[in-house]
C-alpha positions in Angstrom: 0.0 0.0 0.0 1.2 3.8 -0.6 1.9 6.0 2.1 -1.8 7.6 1.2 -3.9 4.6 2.7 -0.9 3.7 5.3 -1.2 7.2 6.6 -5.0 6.9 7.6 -4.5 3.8 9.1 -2.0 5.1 11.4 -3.9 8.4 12.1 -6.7 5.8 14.0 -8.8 5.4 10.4 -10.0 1.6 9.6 -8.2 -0.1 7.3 -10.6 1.1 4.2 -9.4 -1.4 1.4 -11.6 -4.1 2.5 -14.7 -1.7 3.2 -14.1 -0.4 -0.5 -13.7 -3.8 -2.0 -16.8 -5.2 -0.8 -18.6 -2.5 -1.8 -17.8 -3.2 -5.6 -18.3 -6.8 -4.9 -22.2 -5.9 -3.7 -22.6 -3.4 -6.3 -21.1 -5.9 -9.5 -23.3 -8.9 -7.4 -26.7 -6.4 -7.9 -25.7 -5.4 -11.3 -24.8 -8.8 -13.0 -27.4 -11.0 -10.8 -24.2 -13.5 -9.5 -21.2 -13.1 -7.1 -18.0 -11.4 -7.9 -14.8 -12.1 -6.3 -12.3 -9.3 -6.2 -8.6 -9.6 -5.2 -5.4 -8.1 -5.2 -5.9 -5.2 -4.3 -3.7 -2.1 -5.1 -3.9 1.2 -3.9 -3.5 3.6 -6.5 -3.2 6.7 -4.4 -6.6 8.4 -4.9 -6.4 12.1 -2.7 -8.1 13.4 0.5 -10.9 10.9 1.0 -10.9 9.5 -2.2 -9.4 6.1 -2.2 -8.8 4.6 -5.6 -7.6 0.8 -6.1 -7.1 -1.7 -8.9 -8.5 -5.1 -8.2 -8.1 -8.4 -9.9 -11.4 -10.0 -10.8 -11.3 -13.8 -9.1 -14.9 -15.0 -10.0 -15.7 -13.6 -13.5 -19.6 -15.2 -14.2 -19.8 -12.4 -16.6 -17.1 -11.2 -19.5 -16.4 -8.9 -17.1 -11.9 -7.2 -17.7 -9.2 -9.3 -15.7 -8.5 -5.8 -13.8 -11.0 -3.3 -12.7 -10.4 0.5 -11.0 -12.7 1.0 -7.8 -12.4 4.8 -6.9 -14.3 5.8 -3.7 -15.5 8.8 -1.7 -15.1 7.7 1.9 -17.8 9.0 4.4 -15.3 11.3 5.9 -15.6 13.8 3.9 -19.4 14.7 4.8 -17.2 17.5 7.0 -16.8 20.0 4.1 -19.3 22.2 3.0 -22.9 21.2 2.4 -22.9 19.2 -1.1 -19.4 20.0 -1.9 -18.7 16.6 -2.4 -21.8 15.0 -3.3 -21.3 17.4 -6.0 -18.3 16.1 -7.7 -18.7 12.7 -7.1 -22.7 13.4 -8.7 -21.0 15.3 -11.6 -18.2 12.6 -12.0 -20.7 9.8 -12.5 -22.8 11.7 -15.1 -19.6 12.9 -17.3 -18.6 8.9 -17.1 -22.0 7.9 -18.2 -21.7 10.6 -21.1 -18.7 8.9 -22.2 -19.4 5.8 -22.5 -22.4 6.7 -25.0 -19.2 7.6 -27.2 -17.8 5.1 -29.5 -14.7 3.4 -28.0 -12.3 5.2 -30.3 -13.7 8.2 -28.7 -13.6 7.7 -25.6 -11.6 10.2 -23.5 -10.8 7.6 -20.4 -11.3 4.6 -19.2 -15.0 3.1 -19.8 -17.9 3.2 -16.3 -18.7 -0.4 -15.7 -20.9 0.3 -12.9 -21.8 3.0 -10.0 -23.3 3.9 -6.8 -24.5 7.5 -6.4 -25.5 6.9 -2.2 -22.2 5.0 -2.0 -20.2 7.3 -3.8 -18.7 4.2 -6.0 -17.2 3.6 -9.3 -16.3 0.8 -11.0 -13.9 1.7 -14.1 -12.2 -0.5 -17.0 -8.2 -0.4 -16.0 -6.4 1.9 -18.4 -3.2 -0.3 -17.1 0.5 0.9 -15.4 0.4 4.0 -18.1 3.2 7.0 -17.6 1.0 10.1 -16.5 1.5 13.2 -18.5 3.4 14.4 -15.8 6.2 12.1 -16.3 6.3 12.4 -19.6 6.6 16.1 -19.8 9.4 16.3 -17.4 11.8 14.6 -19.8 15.0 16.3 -20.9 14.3 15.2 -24.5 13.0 18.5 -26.2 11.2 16.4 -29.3 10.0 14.0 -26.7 7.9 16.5 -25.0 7.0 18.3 -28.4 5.7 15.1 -29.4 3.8 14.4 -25.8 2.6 18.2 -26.1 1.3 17.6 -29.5 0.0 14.2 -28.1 -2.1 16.1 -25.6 -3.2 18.9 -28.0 -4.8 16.0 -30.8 -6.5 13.9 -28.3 -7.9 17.5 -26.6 -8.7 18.6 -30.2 -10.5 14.6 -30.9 -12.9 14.9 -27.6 -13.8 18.5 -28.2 -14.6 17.4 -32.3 -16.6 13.9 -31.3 -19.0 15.5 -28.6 -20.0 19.1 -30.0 -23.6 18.6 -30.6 -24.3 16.5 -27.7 -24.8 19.1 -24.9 -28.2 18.1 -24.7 -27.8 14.7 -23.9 -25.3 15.6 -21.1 -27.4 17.7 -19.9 -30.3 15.6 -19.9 -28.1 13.3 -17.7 -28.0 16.0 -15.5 -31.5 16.4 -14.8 -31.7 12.9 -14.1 -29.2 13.0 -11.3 -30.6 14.9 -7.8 -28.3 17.2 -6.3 -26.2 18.5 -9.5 -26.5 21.8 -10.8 -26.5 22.7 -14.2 -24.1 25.3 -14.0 -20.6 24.3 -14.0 -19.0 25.1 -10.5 -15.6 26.4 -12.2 -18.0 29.1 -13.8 -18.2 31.0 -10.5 -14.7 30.9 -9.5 -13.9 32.5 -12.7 -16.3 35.0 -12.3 -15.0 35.6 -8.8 -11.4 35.9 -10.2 -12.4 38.4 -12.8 -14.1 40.8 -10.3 -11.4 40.9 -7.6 -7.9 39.3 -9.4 -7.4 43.7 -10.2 -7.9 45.1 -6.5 -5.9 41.9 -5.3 -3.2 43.0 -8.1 -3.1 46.7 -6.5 -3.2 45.6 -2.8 -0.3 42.4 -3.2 1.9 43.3 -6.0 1.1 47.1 -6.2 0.3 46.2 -10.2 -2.9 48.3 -11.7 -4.6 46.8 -14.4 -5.2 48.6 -17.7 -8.9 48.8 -18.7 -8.3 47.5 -22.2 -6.5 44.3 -20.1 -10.0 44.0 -18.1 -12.2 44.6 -21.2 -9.9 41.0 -22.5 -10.1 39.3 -19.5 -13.8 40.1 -19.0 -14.2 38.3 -22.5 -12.3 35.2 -22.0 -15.0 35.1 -18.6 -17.9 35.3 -20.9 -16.1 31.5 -22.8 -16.9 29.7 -19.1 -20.8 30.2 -19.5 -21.5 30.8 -23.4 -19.1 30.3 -26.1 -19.8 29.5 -29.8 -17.7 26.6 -29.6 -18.6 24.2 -26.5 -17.7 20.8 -25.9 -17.2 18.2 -23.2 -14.5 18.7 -20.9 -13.1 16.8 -18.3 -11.8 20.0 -16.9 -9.0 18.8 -14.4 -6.4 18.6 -16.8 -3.6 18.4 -14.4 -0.8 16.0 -15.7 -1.6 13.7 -12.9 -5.0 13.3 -14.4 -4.0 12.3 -17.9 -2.1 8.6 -18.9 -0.7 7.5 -22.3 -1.2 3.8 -23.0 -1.0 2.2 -26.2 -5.1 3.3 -26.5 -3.4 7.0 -26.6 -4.0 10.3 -24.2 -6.6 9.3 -21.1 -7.9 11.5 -19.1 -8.6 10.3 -15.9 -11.1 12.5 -12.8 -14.2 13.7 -14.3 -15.7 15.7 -11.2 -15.5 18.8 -12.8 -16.6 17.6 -16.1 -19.2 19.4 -17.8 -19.6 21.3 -21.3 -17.8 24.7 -21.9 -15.9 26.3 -24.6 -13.1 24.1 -25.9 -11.0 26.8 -26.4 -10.9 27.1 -22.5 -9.4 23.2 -22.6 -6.0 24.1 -25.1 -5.5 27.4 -23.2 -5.6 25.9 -20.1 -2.7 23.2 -21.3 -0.6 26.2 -23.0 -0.7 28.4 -19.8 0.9 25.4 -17.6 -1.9 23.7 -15.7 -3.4 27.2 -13.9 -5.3 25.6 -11.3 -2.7 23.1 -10.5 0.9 23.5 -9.2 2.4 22.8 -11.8 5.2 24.8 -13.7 6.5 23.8 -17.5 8.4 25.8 -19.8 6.7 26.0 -23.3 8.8 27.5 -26.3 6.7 29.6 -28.7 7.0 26.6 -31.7 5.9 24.2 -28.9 3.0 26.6 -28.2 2.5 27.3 -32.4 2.7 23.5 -32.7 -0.1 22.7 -29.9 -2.3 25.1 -31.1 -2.5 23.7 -35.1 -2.7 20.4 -33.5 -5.2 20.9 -31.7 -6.8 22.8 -34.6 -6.5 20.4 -37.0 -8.6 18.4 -34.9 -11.9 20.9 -34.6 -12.0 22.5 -37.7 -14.3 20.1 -38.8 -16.7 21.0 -36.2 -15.9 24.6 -35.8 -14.6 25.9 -39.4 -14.5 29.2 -38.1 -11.3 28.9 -36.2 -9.7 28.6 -39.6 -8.9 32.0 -39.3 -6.1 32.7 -36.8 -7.6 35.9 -35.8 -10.8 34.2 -34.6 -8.6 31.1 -32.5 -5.9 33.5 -31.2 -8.0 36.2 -29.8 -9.8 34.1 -28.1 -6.7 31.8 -26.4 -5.3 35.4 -25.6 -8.8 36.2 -23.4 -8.7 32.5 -22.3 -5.1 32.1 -20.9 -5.8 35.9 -19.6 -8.5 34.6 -17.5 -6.7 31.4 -16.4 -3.6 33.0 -15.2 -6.1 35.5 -12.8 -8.0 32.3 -11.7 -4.5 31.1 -10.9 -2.8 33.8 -9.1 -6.7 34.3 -7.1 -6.3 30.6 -5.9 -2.7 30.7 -5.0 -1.4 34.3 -3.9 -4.6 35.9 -2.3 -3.4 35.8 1.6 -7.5 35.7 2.6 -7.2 32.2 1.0 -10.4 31.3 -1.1 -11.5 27.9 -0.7 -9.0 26.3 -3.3 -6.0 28.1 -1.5 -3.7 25.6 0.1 -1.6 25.6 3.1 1.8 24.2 3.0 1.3 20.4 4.6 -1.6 20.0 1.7 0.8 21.8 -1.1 3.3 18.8 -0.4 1.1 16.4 -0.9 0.2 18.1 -4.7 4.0 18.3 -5.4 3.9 14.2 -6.0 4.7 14.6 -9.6 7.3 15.4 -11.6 6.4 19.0 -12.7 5.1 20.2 -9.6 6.7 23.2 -7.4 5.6 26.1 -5.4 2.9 28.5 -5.5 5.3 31.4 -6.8 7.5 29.8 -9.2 4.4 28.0 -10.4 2.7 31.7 -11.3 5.8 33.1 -12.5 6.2 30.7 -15.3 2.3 31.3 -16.1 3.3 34.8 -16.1 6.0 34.7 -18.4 4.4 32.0 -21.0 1.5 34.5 -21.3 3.5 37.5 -21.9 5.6 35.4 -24.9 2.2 34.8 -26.4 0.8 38.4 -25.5 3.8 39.4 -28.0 3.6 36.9 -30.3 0.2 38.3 -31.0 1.3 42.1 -31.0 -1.1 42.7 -28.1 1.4 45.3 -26.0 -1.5 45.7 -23.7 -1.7 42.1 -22.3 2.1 41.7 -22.8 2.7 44.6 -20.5 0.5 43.5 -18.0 1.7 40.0 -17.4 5.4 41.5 -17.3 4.1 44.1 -14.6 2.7 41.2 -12.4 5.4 38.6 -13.1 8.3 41.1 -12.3 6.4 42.1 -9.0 6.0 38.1 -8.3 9.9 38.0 -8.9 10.7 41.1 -6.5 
């Protein structure tokens, strides 16, 4: 077992492999009418109360995989705020039952082979020991990562083309699941961001913020609720969340799945992860190269973005917005509710690209600003070199 189930143990928590386990036995037992043995069981180092394990499937009456994924919300996490969790977990089972309505070469992750809304269960097809993004990226092999980056960018580019269109059935999945709300619960935190990322600018880093910078930000805002070009997203597109097998790019964690503007999905990849702690260094071919990979892939669906002028403008206001969300969540002192403390940021620095709060923004920073000027847009440029030389004093 990791140190992530050893830990609860020895903080005076029962052993919860077993509990899980059976749990998946009784739900696989209701949904194929005869017992299922499950054994061997691995912990795969799910987070918080979230324990995720892959089992070996002993008694198989059914054509059920040799391997299965349980993942698990314990009940310890009825402490946080009302519905918080319920929530995800709610929202998570309804993007996973969206997906598998896709063909299997569409597929963004593994396939839902059965769930439990009261018990806060899934039961997923085992994408197998896969490299995560993460480790992948971190490689000293320039064309290695180009070609991982690229990697990312087509199989972004392939969910976005193969589920425009199909809002309405994902939402109608919605309505059939109590206690989810329509509206995306990333939607408000941007908005949040957007309204107080300028006077949290002046107060911190003593930065004022242009208004033809807030007229682009508030812009890219407007791609989290509308957008001419929405899709599914799986949303939490942190490297740790995505495995390459010999199926391709998976994205794994689907709690804050939902449909939005895709644009929102390749921005968030070329500003380095915003709402994780990760920091990588993008070159502006590797960001030119993402981009018309990922293009290549929607232009079917969304011919407009043909013209560069239509895609960039938009990635500018998107990448605006996600390096305010960013620096709301990680420098704001008042700490909203996605503001760490230290113990918890050393538990997100697991993987390879993960570092600090502040180096983490001042790479944002800096990968905006080489796109800002890229575009010709001094105004944006400026900006992000204002906050990211104020981050560096």
């Amino acid at each position: 077992m990791t140190a992530t189930i050893v830990d609860r143990i020895r903080d005076g928590w029962p052993d919860p492999v077993d509990e899980v386990v059976e749990a998946a036995q009784e739900l696989l037992k209701r949904r194929t009418g005869a017992a299922v043995r499950l054994v061997d069981a691995t912990d795969l180092g799910g987070g918080g109360d979230t324990v995720v394990l892959r089992v070996r499937v002993a008694e198989n009456p059914f054509s059920l995989p040799r391997t299965l994924v349980l993942k698990q919300v314990l009940g310890g996490n009825r402490q946080l705020a009302d519905g918080q969790i319920d929530e995800s977990f709610r929202r998570e089972a309804v993007s996973y039952q969206f997906c598998n309505s896709l063909s299997a070469a569409h597929r963004p992750g593994p396939e839902l082979v059965a769930y439990d809304l009261d018990a806060r269960l899934l039961v997923l097809s085992d994408l197998g020991d896969a490299p995560a993004m993460g480790e992948l990226l971190a490689r000293r092999d320039t064309s290695e990562v180009t070609h991982s980056l690229m990697a990312l960018a087509q199989s972004l580019g392939r969910m976005h083309s193969s589920t425009y269109g199909r809002e309405e059935d994902y939402t109608t999945l919605l309505h059939r699941t109590a206690g989810v709300d329509e509206a995306h619960p990333l939607n408000a935190q941007a908005a949040r961001a957007v309204d107080e990322v300028p006077s949290m600018l002046q107060d911190i880093l003593a930065v004022a913020v242009p208004e033809d910078v807030r007229a682009t930000a508030a812009s890219g805002r407007e791609l989290f609720d509308g957008g001419r070009f929405r899709a599914f997203s799986t949303a939490d597109l942190c490297p740790d969340n995505i495995l390459v097998n010999e199926g391709g790019v998976k994205f794994l964690d689907y709690e804050w799945g939902g449909f939005r503007d895709a644009t929102l999905d390749i921005s968030y990849a070329l500003a380095s992860f915003p709402t994780c702690l990760c920091a990588l260094e993008l070159s502006q071919d590797q960001v030119e190269e993402m981009v018309e990979a990922w293009r290549a892939e929607v232009v079917s669906v969304f011919p407009q973005l043909r013209d560069d002028s239509v895609l960039y403008s938009r990635l500018l206001a998107a990448m605006l917005v996600w390096l305010w969300l960013s620096t709301w969540l990680f420098l704001d002192p008042s700490g909203p509710d996605m503001h760490v403390d230290e113990d918890a940021e050393s538990w997100l620095r697991q993987h390879e690209l993960a570092v600090g709060r502040r180096p983490a923004l001042r790479r944002r920073w800096a990968i905006l600003a080489a796109f800002a000027d890229n575009l010709g847009d001094a105004a944006v440029g400026d900006h992000a070199r204002a906050v990211l030389g104020a981050l560096e004093e």
